[in-house]
N, C-alpha and C positions, 0 to 999 in steps of 0.2 A: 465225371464225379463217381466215385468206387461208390459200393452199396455201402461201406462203413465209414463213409463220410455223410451220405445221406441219413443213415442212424443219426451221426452226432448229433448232426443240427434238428432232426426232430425234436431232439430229446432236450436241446436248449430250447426251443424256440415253445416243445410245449410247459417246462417250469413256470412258475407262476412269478420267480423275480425276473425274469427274461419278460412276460408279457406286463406286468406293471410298468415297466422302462418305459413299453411300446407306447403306450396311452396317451396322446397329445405331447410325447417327444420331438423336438425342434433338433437337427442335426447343424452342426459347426463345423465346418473343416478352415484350414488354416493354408496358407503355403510356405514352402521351405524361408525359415530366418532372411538367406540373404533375396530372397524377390518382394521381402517386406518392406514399404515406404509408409514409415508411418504420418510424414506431414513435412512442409518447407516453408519458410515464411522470412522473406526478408525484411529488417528492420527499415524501421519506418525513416530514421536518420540517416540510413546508408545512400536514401533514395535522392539526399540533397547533393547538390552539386558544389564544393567549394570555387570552383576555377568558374561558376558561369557567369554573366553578364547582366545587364539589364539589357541592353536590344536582346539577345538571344532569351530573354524571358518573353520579351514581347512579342519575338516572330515566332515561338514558340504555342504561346496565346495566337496569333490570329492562323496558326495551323489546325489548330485545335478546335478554332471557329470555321474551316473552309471542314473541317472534319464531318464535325456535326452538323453543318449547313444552317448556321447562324450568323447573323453581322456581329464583328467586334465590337463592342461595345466601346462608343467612343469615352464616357465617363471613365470608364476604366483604364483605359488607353492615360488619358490626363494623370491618372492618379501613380501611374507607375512609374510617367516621364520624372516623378515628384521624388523618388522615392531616390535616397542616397547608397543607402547602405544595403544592399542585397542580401545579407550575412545575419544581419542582428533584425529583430523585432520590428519592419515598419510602422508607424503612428497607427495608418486606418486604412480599410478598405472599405470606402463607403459605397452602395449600389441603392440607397434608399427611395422609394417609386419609382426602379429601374423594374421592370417586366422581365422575369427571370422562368420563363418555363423550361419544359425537363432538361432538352438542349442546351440552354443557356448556363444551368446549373451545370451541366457533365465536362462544357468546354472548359468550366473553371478551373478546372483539377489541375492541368498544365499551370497555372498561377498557384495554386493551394500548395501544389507539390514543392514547390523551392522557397516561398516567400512565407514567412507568419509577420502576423499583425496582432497589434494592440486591441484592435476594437475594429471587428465586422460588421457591419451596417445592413441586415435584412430588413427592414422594416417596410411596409407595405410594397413588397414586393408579387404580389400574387400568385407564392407560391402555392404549389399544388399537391396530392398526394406523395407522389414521383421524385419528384423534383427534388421537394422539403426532406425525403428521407436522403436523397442523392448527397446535396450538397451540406447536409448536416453530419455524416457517415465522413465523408472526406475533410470536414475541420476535426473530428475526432481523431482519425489515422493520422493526419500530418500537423495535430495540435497546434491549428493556425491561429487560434487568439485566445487570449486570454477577457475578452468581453465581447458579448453575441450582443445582437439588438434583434430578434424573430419579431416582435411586435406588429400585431394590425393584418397580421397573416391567418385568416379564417378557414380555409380551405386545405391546409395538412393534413387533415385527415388523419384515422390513426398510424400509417405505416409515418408522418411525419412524427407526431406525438411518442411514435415509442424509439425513432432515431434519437429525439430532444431526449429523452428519458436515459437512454443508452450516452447519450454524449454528457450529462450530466452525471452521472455514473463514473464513468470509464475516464475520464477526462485529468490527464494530470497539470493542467494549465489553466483550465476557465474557473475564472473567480467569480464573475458580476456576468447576470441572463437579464435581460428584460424581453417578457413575454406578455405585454401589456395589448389591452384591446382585442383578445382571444378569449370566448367564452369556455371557461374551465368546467367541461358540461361532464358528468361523470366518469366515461374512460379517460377523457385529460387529468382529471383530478384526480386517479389513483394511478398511472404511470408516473406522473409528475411528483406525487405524493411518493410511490415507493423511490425514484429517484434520488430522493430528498434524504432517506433512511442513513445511504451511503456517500453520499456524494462530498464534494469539496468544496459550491460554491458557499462566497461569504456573503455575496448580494444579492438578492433579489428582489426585482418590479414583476408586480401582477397587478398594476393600477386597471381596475375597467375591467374588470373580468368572469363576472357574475361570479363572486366566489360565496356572497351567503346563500345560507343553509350547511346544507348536505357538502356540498367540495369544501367548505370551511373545516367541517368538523374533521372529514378526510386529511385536508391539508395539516391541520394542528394535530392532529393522530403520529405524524411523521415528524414534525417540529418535535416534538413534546422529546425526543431523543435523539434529534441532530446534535451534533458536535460541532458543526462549522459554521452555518448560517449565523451572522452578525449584523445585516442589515436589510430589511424587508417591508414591502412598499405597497401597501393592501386599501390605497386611495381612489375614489370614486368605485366601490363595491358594495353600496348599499347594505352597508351592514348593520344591522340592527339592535336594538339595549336589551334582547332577550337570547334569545339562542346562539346568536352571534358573540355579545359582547361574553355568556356565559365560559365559550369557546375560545375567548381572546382573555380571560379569567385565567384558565386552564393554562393556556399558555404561559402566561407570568408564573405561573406555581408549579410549573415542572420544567421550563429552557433555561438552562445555565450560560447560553450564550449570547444569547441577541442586546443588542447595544444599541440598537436604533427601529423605529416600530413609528411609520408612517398608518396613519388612520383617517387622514385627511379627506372631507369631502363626503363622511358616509352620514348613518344616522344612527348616532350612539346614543346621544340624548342623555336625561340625568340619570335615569335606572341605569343604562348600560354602564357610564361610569363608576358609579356604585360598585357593580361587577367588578371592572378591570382595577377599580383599587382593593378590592378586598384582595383581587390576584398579586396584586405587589406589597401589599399587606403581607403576603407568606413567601413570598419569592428570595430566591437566595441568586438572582440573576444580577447583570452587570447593566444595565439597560442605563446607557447615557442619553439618550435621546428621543421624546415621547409626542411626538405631533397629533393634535388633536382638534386640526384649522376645520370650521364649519359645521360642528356635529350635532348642531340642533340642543347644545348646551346651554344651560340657566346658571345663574348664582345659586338654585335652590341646591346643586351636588357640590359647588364648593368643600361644604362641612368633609366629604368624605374626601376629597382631594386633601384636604388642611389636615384629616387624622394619618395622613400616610406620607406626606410630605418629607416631616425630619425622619423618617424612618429608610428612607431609599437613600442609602448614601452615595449613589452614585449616580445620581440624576446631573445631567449637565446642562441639558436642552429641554425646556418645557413652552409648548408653543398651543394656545387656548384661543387665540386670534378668530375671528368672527362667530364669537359665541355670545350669547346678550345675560354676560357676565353682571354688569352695571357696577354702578360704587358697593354695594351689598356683597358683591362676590369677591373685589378686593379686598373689603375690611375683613371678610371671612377668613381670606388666605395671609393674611400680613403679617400674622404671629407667626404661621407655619412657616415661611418665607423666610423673614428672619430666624427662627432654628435650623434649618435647613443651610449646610455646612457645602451643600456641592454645586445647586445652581450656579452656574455662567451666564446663560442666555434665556431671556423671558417676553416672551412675545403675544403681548395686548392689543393687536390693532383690531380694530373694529367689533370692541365689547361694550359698547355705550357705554364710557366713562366717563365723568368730566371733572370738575376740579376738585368734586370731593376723592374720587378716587386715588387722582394724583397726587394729592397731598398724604393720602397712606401709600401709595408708592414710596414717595420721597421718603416717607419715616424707615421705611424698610431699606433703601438706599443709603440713608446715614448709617443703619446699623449694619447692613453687610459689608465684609471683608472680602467675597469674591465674585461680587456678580460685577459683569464684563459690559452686556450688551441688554438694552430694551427698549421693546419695539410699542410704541403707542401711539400708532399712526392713526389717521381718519377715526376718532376720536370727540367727546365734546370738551377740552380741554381747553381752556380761555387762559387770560392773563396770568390769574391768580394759580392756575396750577403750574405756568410755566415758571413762574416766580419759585414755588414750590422746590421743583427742580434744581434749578437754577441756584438754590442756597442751601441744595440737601449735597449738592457736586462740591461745594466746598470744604465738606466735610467725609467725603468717600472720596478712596484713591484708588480701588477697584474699575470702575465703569469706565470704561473708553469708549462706549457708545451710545447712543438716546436717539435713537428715529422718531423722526418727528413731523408736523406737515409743515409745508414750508410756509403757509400763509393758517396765523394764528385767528381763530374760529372769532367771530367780532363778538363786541362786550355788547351785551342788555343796556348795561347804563350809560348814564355821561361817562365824557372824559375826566371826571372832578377824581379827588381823592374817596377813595373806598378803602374798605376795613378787609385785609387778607386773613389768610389761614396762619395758623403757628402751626410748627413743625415740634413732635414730641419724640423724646426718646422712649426708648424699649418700657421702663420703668414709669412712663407718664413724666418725667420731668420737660419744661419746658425747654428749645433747644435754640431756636430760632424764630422770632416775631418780626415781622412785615408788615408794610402797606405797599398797597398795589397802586402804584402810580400811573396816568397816561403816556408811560414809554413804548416810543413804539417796536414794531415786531420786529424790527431790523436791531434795535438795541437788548431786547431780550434772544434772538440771536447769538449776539455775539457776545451774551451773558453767560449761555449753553455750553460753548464753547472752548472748551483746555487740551490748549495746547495741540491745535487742530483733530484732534482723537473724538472728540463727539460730533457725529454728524447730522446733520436735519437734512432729509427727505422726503421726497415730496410722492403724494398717495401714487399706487401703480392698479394698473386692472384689475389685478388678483395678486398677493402678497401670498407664497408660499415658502414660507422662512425656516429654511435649514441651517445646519453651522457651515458654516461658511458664505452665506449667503452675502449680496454686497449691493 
């Protein structure tokens, strides 16, 4: 180096924007354009095979199984022999209390890779940290179903919980998750939660999942501006008429979407309903379908169910079922009922009723034009209400269905003649007067009865009545 090259660089190096640069400066070099690779990534669909087989799916699976040093799975094995169409969307891959550790998960990819399904079957499977992110990551990339069942799976951990979160995300196929029987203990509840922000599914079960308090509030934080969710399933969650039902308020008065709202099973009680009707009270939501089987309800919330009734015009499904409603909580609702332009299906089993109830059923019956189905199973409904019925169907052409028990609750009195109920219209006028004869229950029966369309059934362990139900 010449002496007036060393000058220079003195002379830079002593300025003062030369040593400001120097000051916790990070240096970057680059290399030439072409030795740059900036990334490769082969599509996920190129990776299918049109020309393959089903054997060669399966020798391909038990290679996959000698790989990883796991036995084939013989269930699996069944379920492929099953499978027709290699090409298009199989029915199921069901694996539910198959024992799926890391291995088991990884040899599946050889099946993930070429095959999608309708509906994957994890359900207590005892996945594990590992595993649950492995084979959750591989339905993502090769969009193998369009319905998950993870359920009863405790041990994911969070690298599972934030695969589920990224698959719920990411995912241009999965409609319906059920993640039931999983404690939603804080980091579940805000991956799941931010998930939820973006994501696509329309159904969701989180029945059992310790979601009151705190994950509740989390979980509705994210609702409250979802766009896609439409059906959601928050039964046996202990949810309570204070902070919870407040939280389930919220919800009615800011989701534009949801259509079906499973509550079955918690503890709402009458304060909490109060709440959730004040929330539909303001709600500018579509919500057809409002399950509200076992919540430790009275006739005394009636009044607030009755102020909001004609106001929801898009209620379709209303299910009150083992609530201890009594006659008082029917005659509360029966105006509302009749105003109420969109009820279908109404579902009373096990509200202590009996035939005074029935007979303001019935009145409400004659005056609706579209209620379809009702449910007033195990019941104290005797003679005299089934008579009720019986002559309110003759004058409504709506109903095609009346669930009923099949053996009618025995009469207090003689067999002699007794004085029934009169049926009134909306306005108090008289419609229909009776006496309750000793006919028996096979004749009232088949009194019920038009045009085989109304059906009598007979009580079940636990009546959990959805539309569709049969």
């Amino acid at each position: 180096m010449t002496g007036c090259e060393e000058d220079n660089i003195a002379e830079l190096t002593s300025s003062p924007q030369f040593t400001k640069k120097c000051k916790g400066e990070k240096h970057v070099s680059f290399p030439p354009d072409e030795e740059i690779v900036s990334g490769f990534a082969e599509h996920k669909d190129v990776l299918r095979d049109d020309s393959i087989t089903l054997e060669e799916i399966i020798a391909t699976y038990k290679q996959s199984c000698l790989k990883h040093q796991v036995e084939p799975n013989s269930k699996i094995l069944e379920q492929l022999q099953d499978i027709t169409d290699v090409h298009g969307r199989a029915r199921c891959l069901d694996l539910k209390g198959e024992i799926l550790d890391y291995q088991s998960c990884e040899s599946l990819e050889e099946i993930l890779k070429v095959l999608q399904f309708e509906f994957i079957n994890l359900q207590e499977t005892k996945l594990e940290q590992n595993g649950a992110s492995a084979v959750l990551d591989m339905i993502l990339y090769y969009e193998s179903t369009t319905h998950l069942n993870i359920s009863s799976n405790k041990s994911i951990g969070v690298p599972g919980w934030r695969a589920l979160s990224h698959l719920i995300q990411k995912s241009r196929c999965l409609w319906r998750l059920d993640a039931c029987n999983m404690p939603l203990l804080e980091y579940p509840a805000q991956t799941l939660s931010k998930a939820l922000l973006s994501g696509r599914l329309a159904v969701l079960h989180l029945e059992n999942t310790c979601l009151s308090g705190r994950p509740l509030f989390t979980l509705v934080g994210a609702l409250k501006v979802n766009s896609a969710l439409q059906e959601l399933y928050l039964s046996n969650n202990e949810l309570n008429s204070y902070q919870d039902s407040m939280q389930l308020s919220e919800l009615f008065k800011y989701n534009h979407c949801l259509t079906l709202l499973d509550l079955s099973n918690n503890l709402i009680s009458d304060a909490g309903l109060e709440e959730i009707c004040d929330g539909l009270r303001l709600q500018q939501t579509r919500i057809r379908n409002l399950i509200l089987w076992n919540n430790q309800i009275t006739y005394r919330s009636m009044i607030h169910l009755a102020n909001i009734l004609p106001k929801v015009v898009t209620l379709e499904t209303l299910n009150l079922g083992h609530n201890n409603l009594q006659n008082e909580g029917i005659q509360r609702l029966k105006e509302a009922l009749i105003a109420n332009r969109s009820l279908l299906h109404i579902g009373l089993a096990y509200t202590r009723i009996t035939c005074e109830g029935a007979v303001a059923l019935a009145e409400f019956i004659v005056e609706s034009h579209q209620i379809q189905r009702l449910d007033v199973r195990q019941n104290l409904i005797k003679t005299g209400g089934l008579m009720a019925f019986s002559l309110a169907l003759r004058i409504n052409r709506s109903l095609i269905r009346v669930d009923l028990d099949k053996k009618a609750k025995k009469e207090e009195q003689s067999p002699s003649l007794s004085c029934g109920p009169c049926l009134h219209g909306r306005h108090g006028e008289e419609l229909i007067g009776f006496v309750v004869t000793s006919s028996s229950c096979q004749e009232l029966a088949s009194a019920l009865v038009r045009d085989e369309d109304i059906t009598m059934t007979g009580p079940q362990e636990r009546i959990s009545w959805y539309p569709g139900y049969h």
